[in-house]
N, C-alpha and C positions, 0 to 999 in steps of 0.2 A: 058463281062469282067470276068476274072479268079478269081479263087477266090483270089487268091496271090495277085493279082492287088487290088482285093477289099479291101481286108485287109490294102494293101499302102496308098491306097486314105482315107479310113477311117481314118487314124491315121494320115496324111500328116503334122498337125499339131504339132506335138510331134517332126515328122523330121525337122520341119521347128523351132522346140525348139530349138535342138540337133544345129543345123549350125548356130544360132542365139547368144549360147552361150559365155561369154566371152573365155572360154578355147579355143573352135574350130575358133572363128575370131582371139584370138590369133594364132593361128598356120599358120591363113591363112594370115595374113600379117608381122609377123613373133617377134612378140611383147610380146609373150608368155614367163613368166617368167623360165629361164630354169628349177627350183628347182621342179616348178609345171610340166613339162616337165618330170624331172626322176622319179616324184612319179610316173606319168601317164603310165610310160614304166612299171614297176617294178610291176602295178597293174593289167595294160593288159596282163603283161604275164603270172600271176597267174588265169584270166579270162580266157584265149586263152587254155591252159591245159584244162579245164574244158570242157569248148568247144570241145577238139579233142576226150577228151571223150565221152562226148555228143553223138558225130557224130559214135564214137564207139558202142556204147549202141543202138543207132538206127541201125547199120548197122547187128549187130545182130538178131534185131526184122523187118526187110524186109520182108516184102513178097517174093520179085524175087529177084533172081539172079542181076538182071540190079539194083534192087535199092540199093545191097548192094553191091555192086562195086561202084555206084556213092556214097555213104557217107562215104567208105573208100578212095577216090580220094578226098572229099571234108576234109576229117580229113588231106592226106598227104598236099591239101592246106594248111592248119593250121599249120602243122608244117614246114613250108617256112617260114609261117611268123611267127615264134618264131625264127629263125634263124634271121630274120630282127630286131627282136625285141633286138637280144644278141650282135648285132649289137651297137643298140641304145645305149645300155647297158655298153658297151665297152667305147661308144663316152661320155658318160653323167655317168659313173662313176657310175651303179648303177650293186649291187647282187641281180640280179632274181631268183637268188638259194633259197636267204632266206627273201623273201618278206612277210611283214605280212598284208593280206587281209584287209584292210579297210571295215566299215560298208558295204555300197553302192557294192563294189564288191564279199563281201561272201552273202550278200541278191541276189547280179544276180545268182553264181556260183551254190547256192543251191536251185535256183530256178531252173535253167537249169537242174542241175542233176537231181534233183527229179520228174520233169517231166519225164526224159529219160527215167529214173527207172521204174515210176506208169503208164504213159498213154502211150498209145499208138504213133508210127511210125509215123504215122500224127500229131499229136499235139504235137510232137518233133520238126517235121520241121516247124513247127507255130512259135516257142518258138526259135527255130533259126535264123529265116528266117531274122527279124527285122536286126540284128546286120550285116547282112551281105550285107542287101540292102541299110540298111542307112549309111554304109562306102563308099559305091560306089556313094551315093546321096553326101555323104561331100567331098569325094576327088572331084566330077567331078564339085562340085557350086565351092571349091576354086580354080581348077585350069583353070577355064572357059576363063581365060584371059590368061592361058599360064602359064608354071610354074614359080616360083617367085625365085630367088637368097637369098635364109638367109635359118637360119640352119635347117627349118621343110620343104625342100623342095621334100627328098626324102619320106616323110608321105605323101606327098602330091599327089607325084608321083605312089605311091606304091597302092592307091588308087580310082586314078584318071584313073589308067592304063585299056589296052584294055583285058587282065590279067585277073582283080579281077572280073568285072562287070560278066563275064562267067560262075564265081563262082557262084556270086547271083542268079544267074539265074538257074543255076543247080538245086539249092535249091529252090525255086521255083515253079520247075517243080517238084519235089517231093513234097512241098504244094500240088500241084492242084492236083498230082497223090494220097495221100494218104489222104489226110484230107478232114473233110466235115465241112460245113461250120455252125455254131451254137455259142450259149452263151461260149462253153466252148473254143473251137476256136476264137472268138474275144476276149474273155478276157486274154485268154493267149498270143495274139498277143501284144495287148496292155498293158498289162503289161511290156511283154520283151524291146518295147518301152521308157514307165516307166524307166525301171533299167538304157536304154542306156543311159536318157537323165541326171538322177542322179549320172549316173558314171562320163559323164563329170564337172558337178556342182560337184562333190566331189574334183575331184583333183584340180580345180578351187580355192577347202574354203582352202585346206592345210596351 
């Protein structure tokens, strides 16, 4: 088993929080309050910025050539989906220009960053990897019966898709390529975990 994989299974639990949650079964049968909805946009896209930084700061700190083309390919991911997001934004009537960070999302963002910054290439892609495998674990459990008709269908789509999963995996395979596997490595896995599963119980309490 990889160590990427190990890390999934270890924490399976946490993903199986994340999809368990009121917020994500709202989405997936389409019962989610919209209001909780536009905080959720407006939050993730001040997340997702962080994020492409993230991927920025690592691709910097590459070793090779090949791994700093793949986390610039996996930041221009990222900025797809903040176009999807301004999208959202448009529909649900929210300014992601001037969103003000909730607890639960400047505790992930500044987690994110400051790993970028302090440790190492590897346990950047640790501290990534979570967010990007467990979108593609909740798109593909809600749309497993086919996509659904109501209004979070394109989130559903968008992450369910044959698309996103390739990402995950990219990332991934920079896990296995750069990091090793130890205390400071699972806890940072687990943590970014942590943050996912708080980000959706946040915009859940609003």
């Amino acid at each position: 088993m990889s160590l990427s994989q190990l890390l999934w299974q270890a924490n399976l639990e946490l993903a199986e929080a994340s999809l368990k949650s009121p917020f994500v079964q709202g989405i997936g049968d389409g019962s989610l309050d919209k209001e909780k909805f536009a905080y959720y946009v407006g939050q993730d896209a001040f997340f997702l910025e962080a994020f492409a930084r993230a991927y920025s700061i690592a691709a910097a700190k590459a070793p090779s050539w090949q791994g700093f083309q793949i986390f610039h390919q996996l930041a221009d991911g990222v900025l797809q989906e903040l176009q999807l997001h301004s999208r959202y934004a448009q529909n649900w009537e929210v300014d992601i220009t001037s969103v003000h960070p909730g607890t639960a999302t400047r505790r992930y963002t500044d987690f994110l960053l400051a790993t970028a910054w302090s440790q190492s290439v590897g346990v950047t892609a640790v501290a990534m990897s979570p967010c990007m495998r467990l979108y593609a674990y909740l798109g593909q459990a809600l749309a497993q019966n086919g996509l659904p008709e109501h209004a979070y269908k394109d989130w559903i789509a968008t992450y369910s898709s044959d698309e996103f999963t390739p990402l995950a995996e990219q990332l991934e395979a920079l896990v296995d390529e750069y990091a090793e596997d130890g205390p400071v490595t699972r806890l940072t896995y687990r943590y970014a975990m942590l943050c996912e599963r708080d980000f959706f119980q946040a915009a859940w309490e609003i």
